[in-house]
LUMKOL-384781 format. One record per residue (C-alpha): x, y, z. Coordinates in nm, 2 decimals, padded with zeros to 4 digits, m for minus. Layout:
<sites>
<site <X,Y,Z>>
...
</sites>
This chain:
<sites>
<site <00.77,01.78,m01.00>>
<site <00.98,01.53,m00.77>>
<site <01.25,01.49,m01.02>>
<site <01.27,01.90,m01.03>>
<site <01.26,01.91,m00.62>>
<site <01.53,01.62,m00.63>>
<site <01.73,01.77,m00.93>>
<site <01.75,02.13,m00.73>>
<site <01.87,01.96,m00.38>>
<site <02.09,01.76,m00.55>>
<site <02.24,02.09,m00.76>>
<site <02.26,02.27,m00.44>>
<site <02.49,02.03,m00.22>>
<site <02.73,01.97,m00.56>>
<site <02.76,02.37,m00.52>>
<site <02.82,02.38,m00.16>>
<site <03.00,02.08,m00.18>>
<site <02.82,01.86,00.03>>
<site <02.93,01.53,00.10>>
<site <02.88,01.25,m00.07>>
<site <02.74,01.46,m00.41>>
<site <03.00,01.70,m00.43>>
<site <03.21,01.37,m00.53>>
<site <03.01,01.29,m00.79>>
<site <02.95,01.31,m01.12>>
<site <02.79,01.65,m01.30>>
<site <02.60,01.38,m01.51>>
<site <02.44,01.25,m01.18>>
<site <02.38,01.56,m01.06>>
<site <02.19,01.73,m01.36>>
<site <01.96,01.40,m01.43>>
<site <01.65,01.44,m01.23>>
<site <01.64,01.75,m01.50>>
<site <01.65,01.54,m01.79>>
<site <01.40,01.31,m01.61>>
<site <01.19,01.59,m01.54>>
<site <01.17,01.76,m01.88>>
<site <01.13,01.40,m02.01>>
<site <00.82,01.31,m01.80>>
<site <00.62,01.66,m01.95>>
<site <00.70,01.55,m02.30>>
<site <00.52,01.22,m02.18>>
<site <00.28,01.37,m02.02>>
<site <00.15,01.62,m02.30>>
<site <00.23,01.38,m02.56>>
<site <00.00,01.17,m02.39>>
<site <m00.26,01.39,m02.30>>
<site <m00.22,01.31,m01.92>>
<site <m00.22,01.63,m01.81>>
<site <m00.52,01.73,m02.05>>
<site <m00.73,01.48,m01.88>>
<site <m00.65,01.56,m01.49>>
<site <m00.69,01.94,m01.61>>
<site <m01.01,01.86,m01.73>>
<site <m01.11,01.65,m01.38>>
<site <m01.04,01.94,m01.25>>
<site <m01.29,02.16,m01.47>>
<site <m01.53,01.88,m01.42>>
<site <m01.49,01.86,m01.02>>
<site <m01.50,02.24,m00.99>>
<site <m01.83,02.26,m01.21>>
<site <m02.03,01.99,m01.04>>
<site <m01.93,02.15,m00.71>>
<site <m02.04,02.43,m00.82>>
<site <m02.41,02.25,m00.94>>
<site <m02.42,02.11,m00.58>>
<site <m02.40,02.43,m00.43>>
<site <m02.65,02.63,m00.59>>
<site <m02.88,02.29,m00.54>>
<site <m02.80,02.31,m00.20>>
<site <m02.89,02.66,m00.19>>
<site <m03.23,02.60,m00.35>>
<site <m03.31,02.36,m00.09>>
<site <m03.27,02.02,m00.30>>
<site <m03.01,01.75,m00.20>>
<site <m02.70,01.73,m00.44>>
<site <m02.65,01.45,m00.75>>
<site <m02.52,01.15,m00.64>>
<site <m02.20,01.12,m00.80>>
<site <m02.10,00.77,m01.01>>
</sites>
């Protein structure tokens, strides 16, 4: 996601020609998207962003177990 945030500023002062980008290169300019679509190939070919998905699933579910132990009067798991 930085690479995209970098790769937009950086396409936005070429167009308004903004000092010192708008004197370089369109290669430099366009590269944090190449990085970008690079590091989601990685990342799914990997299964990195499978695995914080599914810390996310897990962290949502055992919230939601505290809560309704909470609710029933009984202390929440300890976690780990």
């Amino acid at each position: 996601m930085y690479f995209l945030g970098i790769g937009l500023v950086l396409l936005l002062m070429k167009y308004l020609e903004i000092d010192p980008v708008a004197a370089w290169s369109w290669m430099w300019v366009l590269a944090p998207f190449g990085l970008a679509a690079a590091w989601w190939a990685y990342a799914d070919w990997s299964g990195y962003s499978k695995k914080r998905e599914m810390d996310k699933m897990d962290k949502r579910k055992q919230d939601r177990i505290d809560k309704q132990r909470v609710s029933m009067g009984l202390p929440p798991k300890k976690r780990g």
